[in-house]
C-alpha positions in Angstrom: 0.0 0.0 0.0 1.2 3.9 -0.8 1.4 5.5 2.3 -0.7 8.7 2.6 2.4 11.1 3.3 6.1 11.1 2.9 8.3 9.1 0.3 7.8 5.6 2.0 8.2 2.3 0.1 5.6 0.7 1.4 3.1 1.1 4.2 1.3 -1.9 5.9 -2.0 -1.7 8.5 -0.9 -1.4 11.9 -3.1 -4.6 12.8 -1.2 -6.8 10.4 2.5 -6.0 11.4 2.2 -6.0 15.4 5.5 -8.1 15.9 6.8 -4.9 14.6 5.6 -3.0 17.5 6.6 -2.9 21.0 4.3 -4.8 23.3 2.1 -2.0 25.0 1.6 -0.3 21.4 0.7 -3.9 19.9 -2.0 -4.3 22.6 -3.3 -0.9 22.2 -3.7 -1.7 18.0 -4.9 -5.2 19.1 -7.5 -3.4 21.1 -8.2 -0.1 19.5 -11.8 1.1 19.5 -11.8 4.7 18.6 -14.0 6.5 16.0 -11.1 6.0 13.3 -10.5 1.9 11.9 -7.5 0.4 13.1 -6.2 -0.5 9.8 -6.3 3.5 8.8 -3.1 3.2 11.6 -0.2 2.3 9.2 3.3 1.1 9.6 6.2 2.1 7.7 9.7 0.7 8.4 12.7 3.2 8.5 16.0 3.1 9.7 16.5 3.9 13.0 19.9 5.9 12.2 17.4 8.2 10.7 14.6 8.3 13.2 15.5 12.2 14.6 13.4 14.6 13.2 16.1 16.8 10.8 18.0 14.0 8.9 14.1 11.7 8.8 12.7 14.5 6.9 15.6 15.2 4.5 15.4 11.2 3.5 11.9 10.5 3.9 10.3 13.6 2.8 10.0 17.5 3.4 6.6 17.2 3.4 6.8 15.4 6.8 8.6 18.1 8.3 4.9 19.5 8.7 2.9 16.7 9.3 5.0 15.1 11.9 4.3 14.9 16.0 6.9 14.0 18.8 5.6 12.7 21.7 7.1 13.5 25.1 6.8 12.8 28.8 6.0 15.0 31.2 6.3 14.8 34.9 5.0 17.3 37.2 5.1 17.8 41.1 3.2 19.6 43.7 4.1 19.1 47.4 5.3 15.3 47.3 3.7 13.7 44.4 4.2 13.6 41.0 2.4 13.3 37.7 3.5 11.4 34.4 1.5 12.8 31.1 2.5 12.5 27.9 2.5 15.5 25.8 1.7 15.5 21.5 2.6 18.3 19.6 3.9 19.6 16.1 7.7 18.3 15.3 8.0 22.2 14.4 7.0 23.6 17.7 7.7 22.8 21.7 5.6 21.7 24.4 4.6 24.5 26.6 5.6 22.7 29.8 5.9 25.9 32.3 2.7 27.1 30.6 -0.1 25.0 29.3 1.2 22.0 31.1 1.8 22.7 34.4 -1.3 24.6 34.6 -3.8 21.4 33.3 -1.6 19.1 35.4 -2.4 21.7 38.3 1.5 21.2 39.0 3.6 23.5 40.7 6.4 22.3 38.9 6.3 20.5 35.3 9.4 19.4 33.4 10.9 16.9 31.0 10.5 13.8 32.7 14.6 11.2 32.9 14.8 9.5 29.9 15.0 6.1 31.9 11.5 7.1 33.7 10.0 7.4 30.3 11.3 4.5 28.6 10.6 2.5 31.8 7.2 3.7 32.3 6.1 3.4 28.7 8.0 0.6 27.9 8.6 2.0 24.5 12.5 3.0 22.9 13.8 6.3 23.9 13.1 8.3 20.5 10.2 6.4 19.8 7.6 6.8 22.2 4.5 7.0 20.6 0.8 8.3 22.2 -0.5 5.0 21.0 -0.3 2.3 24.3 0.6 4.7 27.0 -0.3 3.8 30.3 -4.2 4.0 30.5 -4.0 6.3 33.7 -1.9 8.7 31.9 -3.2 11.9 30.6 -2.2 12.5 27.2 -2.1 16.0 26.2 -2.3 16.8 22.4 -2.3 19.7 20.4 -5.5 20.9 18.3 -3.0 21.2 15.3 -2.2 17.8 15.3 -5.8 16.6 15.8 -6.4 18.9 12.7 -4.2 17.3 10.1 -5.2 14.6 7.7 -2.4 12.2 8.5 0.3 12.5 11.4 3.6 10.8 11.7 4.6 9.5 15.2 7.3 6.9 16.8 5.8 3.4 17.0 7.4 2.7 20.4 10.4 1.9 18.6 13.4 4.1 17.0 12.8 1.8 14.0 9.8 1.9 12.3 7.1 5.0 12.8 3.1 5.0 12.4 1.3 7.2 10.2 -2.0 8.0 12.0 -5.6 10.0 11.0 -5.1 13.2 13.2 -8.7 12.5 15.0 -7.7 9.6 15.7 -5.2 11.1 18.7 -8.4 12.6 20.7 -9.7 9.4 21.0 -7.3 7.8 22.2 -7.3 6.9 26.3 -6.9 9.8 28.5 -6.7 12.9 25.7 -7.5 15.9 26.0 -7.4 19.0 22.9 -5.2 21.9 24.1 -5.1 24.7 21.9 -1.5 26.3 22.2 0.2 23.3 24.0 3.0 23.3 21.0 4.6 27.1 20.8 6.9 28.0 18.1 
């Protein structure tokens, strides 16, 4: 199958290539009942020396430059405790983390959270992490331009390999909310 953005080779359904996904993302596929048809989630493979965002784009497609999300993981504090969310925005803009963030996390503190807490926690490949089988209990934060866009490319939980996913299809998923201005330039 052509994929629907970028200069990929091939793209394959999400449900029919989930050995190529990390466990929690291949249970969330295996499970998925939003709005949007699993099979409309695709799979393309890439080469993980290529997965950061600059040096993807110049072999995969300019185009995607645009139309592609990171995913990030956020942890914010007040008094003792401490909050993991996941954040989606624009590969072109930042997460607002001392703004928009902290505030709907009702943090007094919000930052990056260690790489080994999020790989830990998500059980996904630093690089990779995808909004796709997050913890449940999570919230997961995502931009209204993303949600806006006809097709978004995200990690698949992996540095190899990344999902090409209906833009709806992220405020369905467990735990989103729509934040308008969550990615700033």
């Amino acid at each position: 199958m052509r994929a629907p953005i970028g200069d990929f080779d091939h793209a394959t359904p999400a449900p029919d290539c989930l050995d190529e996904l990390t466990a929690p993302v291949a249970a969330a596929v295996r499970d998925w009942s939003g709005g949007v048809p699993a099979d409309r989630i695709l799979y393309v493979d890439t080469d993980p020396l290529r997965a950061d965002t600059a040096v993807f784009v110049e072999h995969y497609g300019r185009d995607l430059l645009e139309r592609s999300a990171n995913c990030v993981v956020v942890a914010g504090r007040r008094g003792g405790g401490s909050t993991l969310a996941a954040c989606v925005v624009l590969s072109t803009t930042r997460v607002d983390v001392n703004g928009v963030v902290r505030r709907h996390l009702g943090a007094r503190k919000a930052s990056f959270a260690p790489m080994d807490t999020a790989t830990g926690e998500t059980g996904m490949e630093y690089g990779g992490i995808t909004p796709i089988g997050l913890p449940g209990d999570w919230p997961l934060l995502v931009d209204t331009a993303v949600v806006d866009l006809p097709y978004v490319l995200v990690g698949s939980g992996r540095r190899r390999g990344k999902l090409l996913v209906p833009g709806k299809a992220f405020a369905q998923l467990p735990g989103a909310v729509v934040l308008e201005g969550l990615g700033i330039a």
